[in-house]
N, C-alpha and C positions, 0 to 999 in steps of 0.2 A: 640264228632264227630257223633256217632249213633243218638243221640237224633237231632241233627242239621239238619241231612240228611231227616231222618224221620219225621220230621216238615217241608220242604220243600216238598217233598213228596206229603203228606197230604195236605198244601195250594195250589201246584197246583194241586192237584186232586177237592178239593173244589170248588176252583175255577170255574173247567170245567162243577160242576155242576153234578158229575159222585160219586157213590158208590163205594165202597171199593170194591165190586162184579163187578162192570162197570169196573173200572180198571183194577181187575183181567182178565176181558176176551179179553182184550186188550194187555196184558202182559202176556197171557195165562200162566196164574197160577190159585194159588185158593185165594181168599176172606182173608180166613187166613194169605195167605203167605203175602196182602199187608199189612192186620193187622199189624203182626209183624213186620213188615218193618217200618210201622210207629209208632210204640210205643218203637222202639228198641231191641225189644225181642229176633228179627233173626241178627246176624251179619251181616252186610256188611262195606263194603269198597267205597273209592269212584268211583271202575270200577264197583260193583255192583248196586250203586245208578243209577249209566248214563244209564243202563238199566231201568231204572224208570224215570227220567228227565236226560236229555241233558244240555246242557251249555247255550242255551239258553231261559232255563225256561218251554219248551214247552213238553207235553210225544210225547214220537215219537210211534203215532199209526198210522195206518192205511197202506195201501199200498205206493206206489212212486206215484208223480205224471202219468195223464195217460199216456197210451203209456210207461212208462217204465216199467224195469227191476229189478227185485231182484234175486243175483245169491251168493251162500257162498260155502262153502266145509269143511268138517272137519272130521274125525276120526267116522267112524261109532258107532250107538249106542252099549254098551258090552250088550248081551243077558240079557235079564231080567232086566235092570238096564237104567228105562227111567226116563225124566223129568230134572227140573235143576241138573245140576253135577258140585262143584266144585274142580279144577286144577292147578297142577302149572304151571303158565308159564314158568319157568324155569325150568326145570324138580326137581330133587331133588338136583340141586346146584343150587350155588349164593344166590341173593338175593330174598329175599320174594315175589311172583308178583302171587296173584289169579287170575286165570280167570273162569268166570261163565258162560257156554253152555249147553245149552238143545239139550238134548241126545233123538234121535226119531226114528222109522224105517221109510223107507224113506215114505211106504203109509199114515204112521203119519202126515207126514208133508204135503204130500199133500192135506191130510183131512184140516188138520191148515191154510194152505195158500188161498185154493180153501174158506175155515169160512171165511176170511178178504178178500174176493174181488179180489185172483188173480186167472189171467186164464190161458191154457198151460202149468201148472205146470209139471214139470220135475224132481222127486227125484229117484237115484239109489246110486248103491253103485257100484265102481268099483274096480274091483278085482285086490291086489296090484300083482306085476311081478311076485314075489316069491311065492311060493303055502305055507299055513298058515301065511302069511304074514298079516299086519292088511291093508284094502283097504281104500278108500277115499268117504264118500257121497258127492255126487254133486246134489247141488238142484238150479236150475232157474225156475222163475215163470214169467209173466209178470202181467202189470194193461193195462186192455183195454182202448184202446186214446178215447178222448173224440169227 
């Protein structure tokens, strides 16, 4: 299964004509990280591959079409502890379900988003009801219409 993902991987990246370094910056990682992606070296699964090709064969880079939106929310980064993070989607019961999210302060991300072309970016962290409570980052960004 690794070696299969990581062969797909790698042909569409070929394909596009793009370096292992090109796709890193795209997928804001490192060089390395697609390496091992595609020689099988880094574990993944098939929720971590969609982050490298989609269903439709294509990498999903760049912004939205113009004029739209990109807006997420998740669990602010833990002090000290940035970049890809992997979780369980289920917490510590049921059944096995990874999920893989990159963990950033929110001025991070707007460095990242403002890198690929979007403008009005908006990251904070809102501060949950409870005092020591964990809060919520909220980041939208938009792509300027054409």
């Amino acid at each position: 299964m690794r070696n299969r993902i990581g062969t797909v991987i790698r042909t569409v990246r070929a394909a596009r004509g793009w370096t292992q370094a090109q796709l890193a910056e795209r997928l804001c990682c490192s060089a390395s990280t697609v390496s091992r992606l595609e020689t099988g070296a880094r574990h993944q699964n098939r929720r971590h591959a969609a982050a490298a090709v989609d269903g439709s064969g294509d990498l999903p880079v760049g912004p939205p079409d113009p004029g739209g939106r990109l807006v997420f929310s998740q669990a602010p980064a833990v002090p000290g502890s940035y970049g890809v993070q992997g979780m369980y989607g289920n917490g510590f019961t049921g059944r096995q379900v990874w999920v893989y999210r990159w963990a950033y302060e929110p001025a991070t991300w707007s460095g990242i988003l403002h890198t690929h072309g979007f403008t009005d970016v908006h990251a904070r962290i809102e501060p949950a009801p409870e005092p020591d409570h964990v809060g919520t980052l909220l980041v939208e960004a938009s792509r300027p219409g054409s």
